[in-house]
N, C-alpha and C positions, 0 to 999 in steps of 0.2 A: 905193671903196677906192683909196688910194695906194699905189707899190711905186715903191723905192728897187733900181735894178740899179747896182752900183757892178765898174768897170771898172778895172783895171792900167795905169799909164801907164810902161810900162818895157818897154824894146823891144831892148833887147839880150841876144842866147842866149850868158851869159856871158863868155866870151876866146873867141868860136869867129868872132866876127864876121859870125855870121849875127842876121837880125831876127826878134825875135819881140814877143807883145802879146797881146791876147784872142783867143780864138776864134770867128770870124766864128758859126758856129751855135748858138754857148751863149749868143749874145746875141738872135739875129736869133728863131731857135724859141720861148725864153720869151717877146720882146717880143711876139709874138704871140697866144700864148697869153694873154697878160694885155689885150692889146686887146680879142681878143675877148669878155672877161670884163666887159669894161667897166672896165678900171681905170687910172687915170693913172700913167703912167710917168713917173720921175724918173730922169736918167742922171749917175753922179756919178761921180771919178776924183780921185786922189790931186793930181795938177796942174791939176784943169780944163782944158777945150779940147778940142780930139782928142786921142783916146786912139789907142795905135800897137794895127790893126790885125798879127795874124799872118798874113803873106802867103802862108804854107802852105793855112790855112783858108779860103782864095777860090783856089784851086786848082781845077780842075775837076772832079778827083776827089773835092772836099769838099765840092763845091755841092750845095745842097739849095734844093726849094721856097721854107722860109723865107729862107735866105740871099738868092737872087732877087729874090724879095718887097721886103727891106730893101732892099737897093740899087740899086732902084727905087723906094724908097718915098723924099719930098721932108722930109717932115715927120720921117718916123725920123733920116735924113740929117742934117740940121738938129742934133737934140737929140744926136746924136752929136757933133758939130764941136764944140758949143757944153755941154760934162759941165759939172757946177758941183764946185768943188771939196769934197772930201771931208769936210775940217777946218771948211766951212759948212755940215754936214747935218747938221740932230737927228733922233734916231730918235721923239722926239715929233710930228711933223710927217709921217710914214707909218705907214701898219698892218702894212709887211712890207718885207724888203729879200731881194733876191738881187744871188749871187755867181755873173758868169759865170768860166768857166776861160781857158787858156789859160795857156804855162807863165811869161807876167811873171808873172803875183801871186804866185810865190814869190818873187823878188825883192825887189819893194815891200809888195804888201799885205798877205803874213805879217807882216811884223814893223813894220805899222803901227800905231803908239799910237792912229792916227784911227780907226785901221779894228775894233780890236779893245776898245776904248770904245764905239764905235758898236754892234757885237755885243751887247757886254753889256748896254747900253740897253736893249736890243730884248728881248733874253732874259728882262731882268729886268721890264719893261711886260709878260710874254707875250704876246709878239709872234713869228709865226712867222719863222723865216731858212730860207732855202736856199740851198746851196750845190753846184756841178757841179765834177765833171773833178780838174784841180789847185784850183782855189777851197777844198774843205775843207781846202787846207795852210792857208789863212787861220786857220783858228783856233786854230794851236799858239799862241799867247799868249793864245787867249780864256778867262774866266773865271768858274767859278759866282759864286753868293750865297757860298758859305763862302769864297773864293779858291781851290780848284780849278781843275786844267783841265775847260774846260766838258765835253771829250769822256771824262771818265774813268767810266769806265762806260756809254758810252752807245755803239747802232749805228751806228754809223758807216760809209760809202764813202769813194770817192774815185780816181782816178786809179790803177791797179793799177800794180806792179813792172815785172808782165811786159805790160805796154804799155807803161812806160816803158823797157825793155828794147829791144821791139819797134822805138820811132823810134829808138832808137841817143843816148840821153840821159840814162841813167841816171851817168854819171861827169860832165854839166856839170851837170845841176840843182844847186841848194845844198841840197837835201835831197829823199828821196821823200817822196811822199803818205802812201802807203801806212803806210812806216816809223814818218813821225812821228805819223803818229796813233793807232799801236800803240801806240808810247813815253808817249804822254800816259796811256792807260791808256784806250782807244778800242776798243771793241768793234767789229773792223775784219770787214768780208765783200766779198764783190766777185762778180759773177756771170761767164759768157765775157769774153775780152773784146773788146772794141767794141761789146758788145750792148748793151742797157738798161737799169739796174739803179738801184734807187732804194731808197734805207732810208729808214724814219721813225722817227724818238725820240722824241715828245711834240710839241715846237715844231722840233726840228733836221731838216730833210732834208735828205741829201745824195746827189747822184749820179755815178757811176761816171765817166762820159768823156763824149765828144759827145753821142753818140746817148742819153746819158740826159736831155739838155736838155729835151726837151719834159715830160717823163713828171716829172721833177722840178716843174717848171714847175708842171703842173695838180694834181700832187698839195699844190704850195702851194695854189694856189685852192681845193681841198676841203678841208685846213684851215680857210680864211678863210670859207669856206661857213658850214662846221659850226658857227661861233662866231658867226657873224654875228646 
């Protein structure tokens, strides 16, 4: 199995002049979870090159096993510096793509033309996606077969309100999670929060916040299972 994790290259937390980028654990947990699975990872970003780490997310109150792991690991390191750009990936060329979080991809890879042709590819091959945290704001442009938004009607997660309440960023985002994917017509839930919480649609899973990265993660691999 191949898997496509596609990364935010935008690192600015809007006029606040603070940094932001992916979340160290939404990447570091699934790249895991899929190593262990056996599966080749491909790291891709809207720029290629490194991608802007969130320097909140290596905090030490955010480390976790996996996160250690990675940034210790030579070879993940590597394929991190060196993402291929977004606008070169077909989704013919993987069996599955994940979306880590972190709050750039509202900035760039919502409202990517790459990124949300790339979705629909995938969708359309039946092809599973997942998505963690802020990542399902990625698919306010995504699209069914009729042109639909993909999420209209469907369960959906995603980064809640009141966690984005909570870090005190509800008035810089360019939009909530939450919101917009009610708006779509997205059958929105969300469990505690910072807990775990993961929905499945058919091919669509998405996960709540951090701590859903893993649990998302494997529930794609039992997808890929089941079909295999």
């Amino acid at each position: 199995m191949k898997v496509l994790m596609v990364l935010t290259s935008h690192d600015q937390l809007g006029s606040t002049g603070r940094k932001t980028g992916f979340w160290l654990e939404e990447l570091a947990a699934p790249y895991y979870v899929f190593k262990e699975a056996g599966y080749e990872i491909v790291l891709a970003s809207p720029k290629g090159g490194q991608p802007p780490l969130d320097p909140k997310s290596n905090e030490p109150g955010f480390q976790t096993d996996a996160t250690r792991r990675f940034e210790a690991d030579v070879e993940a390191n590597k394929a991190l510096t060196n993402t291929v750009q977004l606008a070169d990936v077909s989704a013919d060329d993987f069996d599955t793509v994940f979306y880590p979080g972190g709050h750039g991809p509202l900035w760039d890879l919502a409202d990517s033309k790459d990124s949300s042709d790339l979705l629909e590819r995938f969708i359309a091959a039946n092809k599973p996606i997942a998505l963690v945290c802020h990542a399902p704001g990625v698919l306010r442009h995504v699209k069914n077969a009729e042109g639909r938004p993909l999420v209209e009607g469907r369960k959906v997660t995603g980064f809640a309100n009141t966690e984005e309440a909570a870090v005190g960023l509800t008035e810089i985002v360019p939009f909530l999670v939450e919101d917009e994917l009610k708006a779509k017509g997205g059958i929105y839930s969300s469990g505690p929060d910072w807990g775990s919480y993961v929905v499945q649609d058919g091919l669509l899973i998405t996960g709540q916040n951090p701590g859903s990265s893993t649990a998302a993660a494997q529930r794609l691999v039992d997808v890929l299972k089941a079909s295999a």
